[in-house]
C-alpha positions in Angstrom: 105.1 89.4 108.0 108.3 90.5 109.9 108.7 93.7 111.3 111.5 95.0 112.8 112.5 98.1 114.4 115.8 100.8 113.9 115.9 104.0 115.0 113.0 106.0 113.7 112.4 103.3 111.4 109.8 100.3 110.8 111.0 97.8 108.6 108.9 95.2 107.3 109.3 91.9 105.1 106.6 89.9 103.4 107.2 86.8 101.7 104.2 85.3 100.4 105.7 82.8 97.5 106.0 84.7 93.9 106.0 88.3 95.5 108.0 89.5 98.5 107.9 92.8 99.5 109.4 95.0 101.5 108.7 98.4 102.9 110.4 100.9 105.2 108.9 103.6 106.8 110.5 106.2 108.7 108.4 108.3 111.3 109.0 112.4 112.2 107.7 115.5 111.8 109.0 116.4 108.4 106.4 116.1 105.8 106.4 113.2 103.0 107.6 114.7 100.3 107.2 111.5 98.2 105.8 111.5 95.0 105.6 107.9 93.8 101.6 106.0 94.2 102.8 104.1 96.8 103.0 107.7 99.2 99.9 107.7 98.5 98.4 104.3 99.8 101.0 104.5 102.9 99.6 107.7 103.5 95.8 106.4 103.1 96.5 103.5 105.9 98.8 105.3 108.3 95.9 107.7 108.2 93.1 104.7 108.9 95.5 103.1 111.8 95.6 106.1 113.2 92.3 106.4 113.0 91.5 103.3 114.6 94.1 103.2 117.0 93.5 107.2 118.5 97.5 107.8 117.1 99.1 110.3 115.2 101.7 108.2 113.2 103.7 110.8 110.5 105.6 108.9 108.0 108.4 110.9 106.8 110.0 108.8 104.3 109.3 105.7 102.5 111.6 103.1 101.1 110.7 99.7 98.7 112.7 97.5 96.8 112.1 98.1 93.5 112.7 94.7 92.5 109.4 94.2 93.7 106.5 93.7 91.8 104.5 96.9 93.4 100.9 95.7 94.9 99.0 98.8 96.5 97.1 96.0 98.5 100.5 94.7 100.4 101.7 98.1 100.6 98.1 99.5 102.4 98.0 96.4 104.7 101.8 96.5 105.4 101.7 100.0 106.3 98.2 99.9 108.4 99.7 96.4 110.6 103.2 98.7 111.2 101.5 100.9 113.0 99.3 98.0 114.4 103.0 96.8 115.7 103.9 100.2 116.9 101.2 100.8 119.3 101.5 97.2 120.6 104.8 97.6 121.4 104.8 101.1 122.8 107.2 102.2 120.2 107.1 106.3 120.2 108.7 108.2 117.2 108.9 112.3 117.3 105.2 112.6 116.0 103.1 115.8 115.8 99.9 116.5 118.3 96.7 115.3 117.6 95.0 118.5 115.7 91.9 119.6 117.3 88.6 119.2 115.2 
């Protein structure tokens, strides 16, 4: 998978043979107001990453090519290894506090 980097963006590509996909996710502080199924599973593994990773990741917008055959499974694993990418490379979005539990 190739990610990639523009502004507030993450942009990633995978091309596994039959079915490519492609997902963008744009970071903030506005809410996702997205919704389409695949809000749901970005949300679901931004949510685990963060998790696992002590972040606090919000994605704020989500962008597919819908020429691509949707697979929750790439979409979940695409989404969890951006922010994977993210936190290895420092990369620092406006993001909202951790809330306290």
């Amino acid at each position: 998978m190739q990610i990639v980097q523009q502004g507030d963006w993450l942009k990633a590509a995978r091309i596994t043979g039959l079915n490519d996909h492609y997902l963008g996710l744009r970071f903030g502080v506005e809410p996702l107001n997205d919704l389409r199924p695949v809000a749901a599973v970005v949300q679901e593994a931004v949510a685990l990453a963060n998790a696992d990773f002590g972040t606090c990741y919000q994605v704020s917008e989500i962008q597919i090519d819908e020429r691509d055959k949707y697979s929750p499974r790439a979409c979940r694993l695409m989404a969890y290894q951006m922010i994977e990418y993210a936190v290895e490379q420092g990369l620092v979005f406006h993001v909202q506090e951790p809330q306290a539990t």
